[in-house]
RODO-2510 file (C-alpha; in nm, 4 decimals, decimal comma):
residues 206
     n   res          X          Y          Z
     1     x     2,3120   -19,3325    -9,7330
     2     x     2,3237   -18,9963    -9,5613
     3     x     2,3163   -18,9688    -9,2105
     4     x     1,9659   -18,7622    -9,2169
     5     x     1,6842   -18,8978    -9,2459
     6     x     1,5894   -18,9478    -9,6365
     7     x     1,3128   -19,1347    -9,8153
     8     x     1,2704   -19,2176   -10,1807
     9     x     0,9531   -19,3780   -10,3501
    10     x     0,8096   -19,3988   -10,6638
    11     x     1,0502   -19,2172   -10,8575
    12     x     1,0098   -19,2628   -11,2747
    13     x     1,3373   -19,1607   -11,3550
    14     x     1,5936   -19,4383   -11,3784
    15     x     1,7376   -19,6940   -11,0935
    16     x     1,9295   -19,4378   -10,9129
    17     x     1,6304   -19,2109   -10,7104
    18     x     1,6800   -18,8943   -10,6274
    19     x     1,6736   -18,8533   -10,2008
    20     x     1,4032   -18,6681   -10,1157
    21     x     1,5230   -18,4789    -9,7601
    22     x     1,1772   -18,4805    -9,5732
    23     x     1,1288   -18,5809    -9,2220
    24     x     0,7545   -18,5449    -9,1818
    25     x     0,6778   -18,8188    -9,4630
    26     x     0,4569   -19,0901    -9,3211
    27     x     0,6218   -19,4107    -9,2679
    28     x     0,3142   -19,6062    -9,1495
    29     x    -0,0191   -19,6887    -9,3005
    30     x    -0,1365   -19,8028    -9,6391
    31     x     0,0989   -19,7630    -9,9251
    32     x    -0,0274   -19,8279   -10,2665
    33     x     0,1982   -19,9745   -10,4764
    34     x     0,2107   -19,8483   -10,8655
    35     x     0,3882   -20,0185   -11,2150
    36     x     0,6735   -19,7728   -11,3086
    37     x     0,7657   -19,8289   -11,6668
    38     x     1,0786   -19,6141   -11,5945
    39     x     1,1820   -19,7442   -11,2481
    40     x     1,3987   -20,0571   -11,1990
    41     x     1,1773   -20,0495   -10,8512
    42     x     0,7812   -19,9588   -10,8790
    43     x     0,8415   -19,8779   -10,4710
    44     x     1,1496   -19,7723   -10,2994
    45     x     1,2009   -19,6710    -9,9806
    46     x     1,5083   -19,5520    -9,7851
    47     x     1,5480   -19,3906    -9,4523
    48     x     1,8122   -19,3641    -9,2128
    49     x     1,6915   -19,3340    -8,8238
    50     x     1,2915   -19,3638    -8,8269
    51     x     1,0406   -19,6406    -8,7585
    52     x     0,8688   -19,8031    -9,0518
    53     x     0,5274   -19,9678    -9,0499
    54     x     0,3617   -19,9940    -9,4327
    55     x     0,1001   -20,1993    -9,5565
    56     x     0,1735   -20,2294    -9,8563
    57     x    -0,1343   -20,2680   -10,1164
    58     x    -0,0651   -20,4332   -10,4304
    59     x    -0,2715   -20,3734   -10,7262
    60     x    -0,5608   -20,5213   -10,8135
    61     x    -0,5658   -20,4351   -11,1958
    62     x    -0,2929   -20,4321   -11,4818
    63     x    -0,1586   -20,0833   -11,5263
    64     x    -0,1876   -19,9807   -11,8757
    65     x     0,0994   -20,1098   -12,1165
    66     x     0,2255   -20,3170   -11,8118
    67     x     0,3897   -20,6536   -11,9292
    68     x     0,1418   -20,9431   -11,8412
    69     x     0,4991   -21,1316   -11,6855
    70     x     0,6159   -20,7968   -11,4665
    71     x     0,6228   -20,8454   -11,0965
    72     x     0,6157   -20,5565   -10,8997
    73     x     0,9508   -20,4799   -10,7489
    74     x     0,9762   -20,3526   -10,3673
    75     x     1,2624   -20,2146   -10,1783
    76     x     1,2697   -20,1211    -9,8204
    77     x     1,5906   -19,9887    -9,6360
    78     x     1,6841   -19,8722    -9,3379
    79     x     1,9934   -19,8417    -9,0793
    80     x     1,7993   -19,8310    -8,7490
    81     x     1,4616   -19,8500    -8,6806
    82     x     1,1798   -20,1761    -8,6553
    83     x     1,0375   -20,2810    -8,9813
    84     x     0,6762   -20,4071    -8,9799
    85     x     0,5389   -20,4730    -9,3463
    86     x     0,1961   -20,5997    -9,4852
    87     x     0,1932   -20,7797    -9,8248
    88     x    -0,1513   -20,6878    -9,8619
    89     x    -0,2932   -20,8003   -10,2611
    90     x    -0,6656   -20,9206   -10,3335
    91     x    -0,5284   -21,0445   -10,6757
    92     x    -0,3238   -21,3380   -10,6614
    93     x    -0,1870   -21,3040   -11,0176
    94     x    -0,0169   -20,9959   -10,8813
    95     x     0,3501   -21,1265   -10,8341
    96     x     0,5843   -20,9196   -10,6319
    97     x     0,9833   -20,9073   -10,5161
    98     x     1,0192   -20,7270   -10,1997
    99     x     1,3640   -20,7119   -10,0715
   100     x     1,4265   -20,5516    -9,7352
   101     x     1,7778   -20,4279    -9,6265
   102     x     1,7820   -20,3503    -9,2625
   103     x     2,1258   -20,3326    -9,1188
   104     x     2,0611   -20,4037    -8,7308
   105     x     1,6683   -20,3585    -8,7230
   106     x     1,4444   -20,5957    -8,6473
   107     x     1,2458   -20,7315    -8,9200
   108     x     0,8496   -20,8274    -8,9743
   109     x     0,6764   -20,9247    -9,2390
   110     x     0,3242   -21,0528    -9,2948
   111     x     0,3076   -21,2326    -9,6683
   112     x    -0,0181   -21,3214    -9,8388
   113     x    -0,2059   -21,6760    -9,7728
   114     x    -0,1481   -21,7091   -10,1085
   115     x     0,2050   -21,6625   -10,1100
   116     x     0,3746   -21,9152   -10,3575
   117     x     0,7820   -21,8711   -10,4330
   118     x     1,1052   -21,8662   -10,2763
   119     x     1,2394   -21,6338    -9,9818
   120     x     1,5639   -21,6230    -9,8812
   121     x     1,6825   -21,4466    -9,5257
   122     x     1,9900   -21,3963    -9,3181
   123     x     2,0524   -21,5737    -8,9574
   124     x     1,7241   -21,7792    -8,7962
   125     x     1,3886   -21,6310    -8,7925
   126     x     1,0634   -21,7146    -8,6333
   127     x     0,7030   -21,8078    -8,7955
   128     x     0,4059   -21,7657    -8,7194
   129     x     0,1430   -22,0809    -8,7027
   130     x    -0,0452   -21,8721    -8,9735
   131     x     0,2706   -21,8689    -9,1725
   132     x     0,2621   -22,2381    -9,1048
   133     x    -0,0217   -22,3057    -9,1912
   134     x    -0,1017   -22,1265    -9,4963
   135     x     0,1997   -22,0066    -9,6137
   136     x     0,4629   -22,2670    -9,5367
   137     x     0,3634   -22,5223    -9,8420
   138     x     0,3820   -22,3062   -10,1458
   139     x     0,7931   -22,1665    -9,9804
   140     x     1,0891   -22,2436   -10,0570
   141     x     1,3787   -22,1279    -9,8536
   142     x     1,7354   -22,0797   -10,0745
   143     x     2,0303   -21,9274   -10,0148
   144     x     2,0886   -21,8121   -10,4250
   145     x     1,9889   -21,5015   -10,5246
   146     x     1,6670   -21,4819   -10,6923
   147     x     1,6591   -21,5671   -11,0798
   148     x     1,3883   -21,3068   -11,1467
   149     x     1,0761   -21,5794   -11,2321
   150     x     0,8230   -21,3541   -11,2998
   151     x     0,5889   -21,6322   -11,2358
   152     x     0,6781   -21,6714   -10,8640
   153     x     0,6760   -21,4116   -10,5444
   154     x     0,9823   -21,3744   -10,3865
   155     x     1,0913   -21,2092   -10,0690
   156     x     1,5192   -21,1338    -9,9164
   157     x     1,5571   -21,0151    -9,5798
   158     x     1,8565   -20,9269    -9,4783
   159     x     1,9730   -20,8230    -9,1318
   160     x     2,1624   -20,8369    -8,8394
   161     x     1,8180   -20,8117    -8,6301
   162     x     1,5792   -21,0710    -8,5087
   163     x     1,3252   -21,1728    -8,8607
   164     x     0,9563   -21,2930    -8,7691
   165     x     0,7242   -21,4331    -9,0711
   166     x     0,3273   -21,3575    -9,0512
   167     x     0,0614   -21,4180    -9,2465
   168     x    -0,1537   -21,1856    -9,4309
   169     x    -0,5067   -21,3717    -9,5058
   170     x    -0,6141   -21,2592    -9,8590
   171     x    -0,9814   -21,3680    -9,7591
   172     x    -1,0395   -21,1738    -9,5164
   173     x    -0,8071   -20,8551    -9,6291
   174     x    -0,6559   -20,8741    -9,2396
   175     x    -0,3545   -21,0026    -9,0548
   176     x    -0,3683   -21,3484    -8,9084
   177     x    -0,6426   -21,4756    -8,6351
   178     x    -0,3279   -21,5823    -8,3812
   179     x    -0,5240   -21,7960    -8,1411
   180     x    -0,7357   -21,9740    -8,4545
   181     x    -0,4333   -22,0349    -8,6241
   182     x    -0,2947   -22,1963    -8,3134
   183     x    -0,5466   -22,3787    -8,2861
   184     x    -0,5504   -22,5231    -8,6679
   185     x    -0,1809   -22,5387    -8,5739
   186     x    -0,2569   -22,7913    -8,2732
   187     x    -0,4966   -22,9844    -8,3635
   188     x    -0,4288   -23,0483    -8,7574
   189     x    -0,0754   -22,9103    -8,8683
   190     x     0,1660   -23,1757    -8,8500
   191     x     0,4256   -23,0147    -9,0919
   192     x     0,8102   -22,9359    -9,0140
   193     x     1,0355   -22,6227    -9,0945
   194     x     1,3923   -22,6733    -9,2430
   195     x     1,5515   -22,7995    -8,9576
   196     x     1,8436   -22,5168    -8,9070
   197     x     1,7187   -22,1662    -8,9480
   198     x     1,3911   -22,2278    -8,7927
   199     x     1,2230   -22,1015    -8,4612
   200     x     0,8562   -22,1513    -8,3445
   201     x     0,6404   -21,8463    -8,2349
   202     x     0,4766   -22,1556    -8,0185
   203     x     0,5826   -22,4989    -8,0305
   204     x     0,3997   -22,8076    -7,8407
   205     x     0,6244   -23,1161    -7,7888
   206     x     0,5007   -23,4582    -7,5855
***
């Protein structure tokens, strides 16, 4: 990685993209994300020194001659700098892999409600009681690298910054309600996080 600022996305020609020097490229906002027969990534992003906060949309329709088993692959990088990404799909059958590599930065992502695969994440993180909630049943956590089962989402975080997993409600196309997803959390969520790489967002104890 080169030590200005650089930023690579949807690129059709082969695994290896081409850096793109451009330092007024936005960084924040909605993202659409688009099958690249060509690509091994149908996203990729890679900066050095800036800020990054993307919602990214997945799409709501098969491209044209897109396998029915692809899952759209998702890379975010960066050396220095937060991280704040939206999974946002309408389409549940929409499967994605989104790997973020983010040396020191701190991490945040908000997955869909209807999340359902593995992720896998260096040091502890924190969750949100909408992650809890919604998200927490349908995850499992590993420490293998993914197998590439098209049939499952899959997220890998990795960092030497603090991680935080939100929830992205696919009804209502918005982040997570924090205080009614407390409350859900107080008054009818009984269930427990893996016991060592967990940390609460809130936590009530008798």
């Amino acid at each position: 990685m080169s030590t200005a600022d650089h930023f690579t996305i949807n690129s059709a020609a082969s695994s290896s993209y081409s850096k793109e020097q451009n330092p007024l490229l936005r960084l924040k906002g909605p993202h659409k994300v688009t099958y690249h027969p060509n690509s091994d990534w149908d996203s990729y992003v890679d900066v050095a020194q800036r800020p990054i906060d993307m919602d990214l949309i997945l799409p709501h329709y098969r491209a044209r001659h897109q396998p029915v088993d692809h899952r759209m692959n998702i890379f975010v990088g960066t050396e220095a700098g937060p991280v704040k990404l939206k999974v946002c799909r309408n389409f549940s059958r929409c499967k994605f892999y989104l790997e973020v590599q983010a040396s020191m930065s701190d991490v945040t992502l908000w997955l869909p409600s209807d999340f359902k695969g593995r992720i896998r994440y260096s040091g502890a993180a924190k969750f949100s009681c909408g992650f809890v909630n919604r998200v927490m049943p349908n995850v499992y956590f590993t420490t293998e690298e993914d197998d590439g089962n098209s049939a499952e989402d899959s997220v890998v975080v990795v960092t030497n910054g603090s991680i935080r997993f939100r929830m992205w409600d696919v009804q209502t196309c918005t982040p997570e309600n924090m205080q009614k997803e407390t409350l859900k959390r107080l008054f009818g969520c009984s269930r427990k996080a893996p016991e060592t790489t967990m940390d609460w967002d809130f936590l009530l104890e008798d």
